[in-house]
C-alpha positions as CSV (number, residue, x, y, z in Angstrom):
1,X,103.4,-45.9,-100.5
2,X,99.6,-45.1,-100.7
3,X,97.1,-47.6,-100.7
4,X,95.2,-48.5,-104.3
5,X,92.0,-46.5,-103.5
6,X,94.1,-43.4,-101.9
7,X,96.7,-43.6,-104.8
8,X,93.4,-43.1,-107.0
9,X,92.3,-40.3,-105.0
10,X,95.3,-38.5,-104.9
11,X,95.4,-38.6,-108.4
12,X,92.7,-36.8,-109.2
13,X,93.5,-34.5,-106.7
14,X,97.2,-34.0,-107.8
15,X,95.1,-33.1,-111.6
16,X,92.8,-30.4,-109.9
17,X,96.0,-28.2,-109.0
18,X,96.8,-25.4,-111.4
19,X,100.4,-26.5,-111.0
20,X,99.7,-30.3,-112.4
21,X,96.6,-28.9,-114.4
22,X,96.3,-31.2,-118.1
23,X,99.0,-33.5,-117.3
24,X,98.8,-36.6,-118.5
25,X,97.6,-39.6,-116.4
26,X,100.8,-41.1,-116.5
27,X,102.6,-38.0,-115.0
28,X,100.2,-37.5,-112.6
29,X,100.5,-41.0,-111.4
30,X,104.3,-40.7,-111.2
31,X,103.9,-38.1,-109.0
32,X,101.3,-39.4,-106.6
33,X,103.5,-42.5,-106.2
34,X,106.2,-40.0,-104.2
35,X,103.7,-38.3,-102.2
36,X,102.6,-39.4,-98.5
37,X,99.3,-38.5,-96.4
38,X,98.8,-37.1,-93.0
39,X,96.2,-36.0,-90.8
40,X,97.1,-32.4,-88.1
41,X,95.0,-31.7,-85.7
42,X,93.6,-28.3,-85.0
43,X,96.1,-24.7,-84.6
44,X,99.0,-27.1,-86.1
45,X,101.9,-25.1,-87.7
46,X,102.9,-26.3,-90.9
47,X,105.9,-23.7,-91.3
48,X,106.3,-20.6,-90.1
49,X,108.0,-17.7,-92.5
50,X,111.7,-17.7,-93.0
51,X,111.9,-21.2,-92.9
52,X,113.4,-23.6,-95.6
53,X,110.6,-25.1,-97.7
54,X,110.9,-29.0,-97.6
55,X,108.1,-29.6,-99.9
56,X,104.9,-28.8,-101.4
57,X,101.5,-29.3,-99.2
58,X,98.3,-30.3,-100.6
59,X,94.8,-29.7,-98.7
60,X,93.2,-32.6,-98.9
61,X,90.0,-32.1,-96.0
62,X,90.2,-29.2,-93.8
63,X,91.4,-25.1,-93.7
64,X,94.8,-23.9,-93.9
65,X,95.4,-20.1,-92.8
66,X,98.4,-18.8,-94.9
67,X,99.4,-15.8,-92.7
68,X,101.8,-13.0,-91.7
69,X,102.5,-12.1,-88.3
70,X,104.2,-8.7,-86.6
71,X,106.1,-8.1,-83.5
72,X,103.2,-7.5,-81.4
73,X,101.7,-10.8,-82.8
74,X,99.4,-8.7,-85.7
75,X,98.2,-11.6,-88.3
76,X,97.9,-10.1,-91.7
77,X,95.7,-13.1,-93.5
78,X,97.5,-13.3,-97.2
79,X,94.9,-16.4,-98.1
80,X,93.3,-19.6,-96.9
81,X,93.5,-22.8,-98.2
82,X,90.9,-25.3,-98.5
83,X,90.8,-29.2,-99.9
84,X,92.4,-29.3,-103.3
85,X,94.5,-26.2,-103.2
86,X,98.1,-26.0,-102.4
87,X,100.6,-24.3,-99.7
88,X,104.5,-23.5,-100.3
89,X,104.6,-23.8,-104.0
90,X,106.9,-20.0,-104.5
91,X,110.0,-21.7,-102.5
92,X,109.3,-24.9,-103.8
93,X,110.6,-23.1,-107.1
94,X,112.8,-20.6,-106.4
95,X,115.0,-22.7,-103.2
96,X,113.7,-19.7,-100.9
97,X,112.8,-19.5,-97.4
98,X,108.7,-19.5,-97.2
99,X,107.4,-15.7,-97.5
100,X,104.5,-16.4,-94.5
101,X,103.3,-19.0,-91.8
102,X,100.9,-21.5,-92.5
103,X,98.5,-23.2,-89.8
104,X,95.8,-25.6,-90.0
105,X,92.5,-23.7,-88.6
106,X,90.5,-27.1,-88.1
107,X,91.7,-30.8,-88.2
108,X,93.4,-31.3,-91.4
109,X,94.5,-33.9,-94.0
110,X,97.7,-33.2,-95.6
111,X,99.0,-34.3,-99.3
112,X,103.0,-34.1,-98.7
113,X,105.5,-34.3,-101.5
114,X,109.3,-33.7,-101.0
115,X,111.2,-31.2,-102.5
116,X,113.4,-33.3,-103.6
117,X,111.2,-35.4,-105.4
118,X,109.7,-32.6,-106.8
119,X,113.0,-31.3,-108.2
120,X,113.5,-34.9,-110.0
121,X,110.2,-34.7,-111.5
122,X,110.4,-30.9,-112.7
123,X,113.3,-31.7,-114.5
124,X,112.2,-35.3,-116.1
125,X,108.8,-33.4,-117.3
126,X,108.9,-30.0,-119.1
127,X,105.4,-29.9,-119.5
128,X,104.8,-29.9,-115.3
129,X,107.4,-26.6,-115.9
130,X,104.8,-24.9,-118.4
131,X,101.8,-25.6,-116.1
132,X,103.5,-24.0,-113.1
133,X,104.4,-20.7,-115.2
134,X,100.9,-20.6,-115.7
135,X,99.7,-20.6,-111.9
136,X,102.3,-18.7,-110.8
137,X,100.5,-16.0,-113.1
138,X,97.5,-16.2,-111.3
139,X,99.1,-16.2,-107.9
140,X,100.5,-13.0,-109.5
141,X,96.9,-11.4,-110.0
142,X,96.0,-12.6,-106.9
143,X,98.4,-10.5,-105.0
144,X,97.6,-7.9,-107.6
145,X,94.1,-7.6,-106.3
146,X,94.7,-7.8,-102.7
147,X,96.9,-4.9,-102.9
148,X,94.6,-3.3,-104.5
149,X,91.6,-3.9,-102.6
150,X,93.7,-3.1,-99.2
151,X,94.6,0.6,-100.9
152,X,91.4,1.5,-101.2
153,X,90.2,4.3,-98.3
154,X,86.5,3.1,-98.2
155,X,86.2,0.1,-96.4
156,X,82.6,-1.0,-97.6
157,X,85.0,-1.0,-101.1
158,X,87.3,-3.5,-100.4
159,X,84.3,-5.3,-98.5
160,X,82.5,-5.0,-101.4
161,X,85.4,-6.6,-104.2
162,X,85.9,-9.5,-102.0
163,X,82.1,-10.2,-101.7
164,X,82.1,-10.1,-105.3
165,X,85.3,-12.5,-105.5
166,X,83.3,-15.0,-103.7
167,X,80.2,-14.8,-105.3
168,X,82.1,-15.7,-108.5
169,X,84.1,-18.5,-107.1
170,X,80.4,-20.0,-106.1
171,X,78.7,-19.7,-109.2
172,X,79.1,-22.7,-110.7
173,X,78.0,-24.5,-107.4
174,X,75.1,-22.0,-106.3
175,X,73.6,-20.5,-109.8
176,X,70.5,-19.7,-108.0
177,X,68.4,-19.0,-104.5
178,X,64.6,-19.6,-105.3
179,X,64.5,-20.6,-101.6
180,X,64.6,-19.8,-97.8
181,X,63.3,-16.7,-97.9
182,X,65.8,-15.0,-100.6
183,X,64.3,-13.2,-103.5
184,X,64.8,-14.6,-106.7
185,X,63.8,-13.5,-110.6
186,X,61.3,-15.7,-112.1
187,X,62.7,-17.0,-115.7
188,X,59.5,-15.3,-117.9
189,X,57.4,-13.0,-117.0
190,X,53.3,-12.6,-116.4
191,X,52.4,-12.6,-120.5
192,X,55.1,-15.6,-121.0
193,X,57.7,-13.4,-122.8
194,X,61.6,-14.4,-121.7
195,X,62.6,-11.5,-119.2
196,X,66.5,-10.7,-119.1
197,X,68.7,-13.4,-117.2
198,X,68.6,-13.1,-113.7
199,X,72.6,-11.9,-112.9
200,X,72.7,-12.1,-109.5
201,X,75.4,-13.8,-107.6
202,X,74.1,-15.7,-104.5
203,X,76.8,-17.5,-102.4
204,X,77.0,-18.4,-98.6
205,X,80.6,-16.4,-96.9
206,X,83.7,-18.6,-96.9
207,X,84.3,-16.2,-93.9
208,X,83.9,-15.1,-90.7
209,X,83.7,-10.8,-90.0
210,X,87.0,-11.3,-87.9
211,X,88.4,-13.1,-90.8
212,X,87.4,-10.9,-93.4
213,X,88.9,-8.0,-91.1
214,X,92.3,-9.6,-90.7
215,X,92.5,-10.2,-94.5
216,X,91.8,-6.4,-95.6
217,X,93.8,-5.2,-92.5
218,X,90.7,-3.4,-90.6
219,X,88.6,-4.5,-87.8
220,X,85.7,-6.6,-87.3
221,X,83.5,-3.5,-86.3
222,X,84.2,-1.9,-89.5
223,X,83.6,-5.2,-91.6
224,X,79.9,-5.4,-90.2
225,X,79.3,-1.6,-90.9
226,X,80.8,-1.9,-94.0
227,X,78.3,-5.1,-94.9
228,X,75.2,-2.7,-93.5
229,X,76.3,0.1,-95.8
230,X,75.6,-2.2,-98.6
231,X,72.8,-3.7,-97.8
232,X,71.3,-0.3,-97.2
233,X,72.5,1.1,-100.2
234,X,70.6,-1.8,-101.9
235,X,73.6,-3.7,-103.1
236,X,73.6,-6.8,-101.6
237,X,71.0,-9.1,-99.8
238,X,72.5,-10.5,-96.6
239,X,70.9,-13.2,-94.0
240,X,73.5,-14.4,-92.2
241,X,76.6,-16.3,-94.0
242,X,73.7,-15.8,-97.1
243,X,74.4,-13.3,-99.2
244,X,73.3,-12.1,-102.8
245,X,74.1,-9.3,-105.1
246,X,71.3,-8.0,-107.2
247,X,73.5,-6.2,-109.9
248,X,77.4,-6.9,-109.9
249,X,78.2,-4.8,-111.8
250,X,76.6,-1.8,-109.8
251,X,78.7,-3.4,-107.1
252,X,81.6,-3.0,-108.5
253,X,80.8,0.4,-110.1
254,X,80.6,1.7,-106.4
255,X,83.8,0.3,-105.2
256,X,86.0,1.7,-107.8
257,X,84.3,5.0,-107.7
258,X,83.1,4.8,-111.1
């Protein structure tokens, strides 16, 4: 059973998933009562692929790596995980074995609710049914993309379509860099006419270049000459993790060849 201010917590973090998204507060409280917290410490294995899924994971602080592994040991990254997003939810609905491994990359705190439980309250509440149709569609497009991205030849391509995936998924928390160096577009211009919005998407990289390599199956060397490429070509502004992208749609213009 969770404590009062945890319960609260979990809560609200149950609502963030696209899963429990616009439940009510009722249903989301039913739910948080059969859940349980624990802390992993760093390179812990959750599950490894083939096993049977015995419930649904919830990142609550730290990094999950969802992965895929070869013979020789080869990860293939399919996604990371971060605090408020979710592991193991496909076999959670379809009774499978899980499709990949999952291991936390840094000390972790763990949401946990069992299957079983689960199962009860699928079935009680049709409307948690509807809302996990929904993010199972964009699971879908996910995958879509990656298979996309990793089919194209050009590496500085599929570099270039995941910077861009980033940059959007910071917007909302980094609309702007009018510091530290990083150009920015002033908001009128000398006479005091408006000038066109600024559309540049600044962001700092969720990534390392080994990561990024491992998730668009190429090598670390070719992830940094791919990132000079662009920068030369005048498509994105990089300082370290900083990076911003004068015209996205240029951006993506060049990796789809258009």
């Amino acid at each position: 059973m969770l404590e009062a201010e945890e319960h609260r917590e979990t809560v609200e973090l149950l609502g963030g998933l696209g899963i429990f998204k616009g439940l009510p507060l009722e249903t989301l409280e039913r739910i948080a009562r059969r859940c349980s917290v624990r802390t992993v410490p760093e390179r812990t294995l959750l599950f490894r692929k083939g096993d049977p899924c015995h419930g649904l994971y919830v990142v609550v602080q730290g990094r999950v790596r969802i992965y895929r592994a070869n013979r020789d040991g080869k990860e293939q990254v399919v996604h990371e995980q971060g605090p408020g997003q979710a592991l193991a939810e496909v076999p959670l609905f379809d009774g499978g074995p899980c499709p990949a491994s999952a291991r936390a990359e840094e000390e972790t705190r763990l949401l946990f609710l069992p299957r079983h439980e689960f199962e009860e309250l699928y079935r009680a509440e049709p409307a948690i049914a509807t809302a996990v149709i929904r993010d199972l569609g964009r699971r879908l497009r996910g995958a879509v993309r990656l298979i996309e991205k990793i089919s194209l030849r050009d590496v500085p391509s599929r570099v270039g379509l995941t910077l861009l995936e980033f940059a959007e998924a910071a917007a909302a928390d980094a609309p702007s860099w009018s510091q530290e160096g990083l150009r920015a577009v002033p908001p009128f211009s000398p006479e005091g006419e408006s000038s066109p919005p600024d559309r540049s998407l600044p962001f700092r990289l969720p990534r390392t270049q080994g990561e990024l390599a491992e998730a668009l199956a190429t090598t670390r060397e070719s992830v940094a000459r791919a990132l000079r490429t662009l920068r030369e070509e005048g498509l994105i502004e990089q300082e370290g993790a900083r990076v911003r992208i004068p015209d996205p749609d240029a951006l993506e213009s060049r990796c789809w060849g258009m």
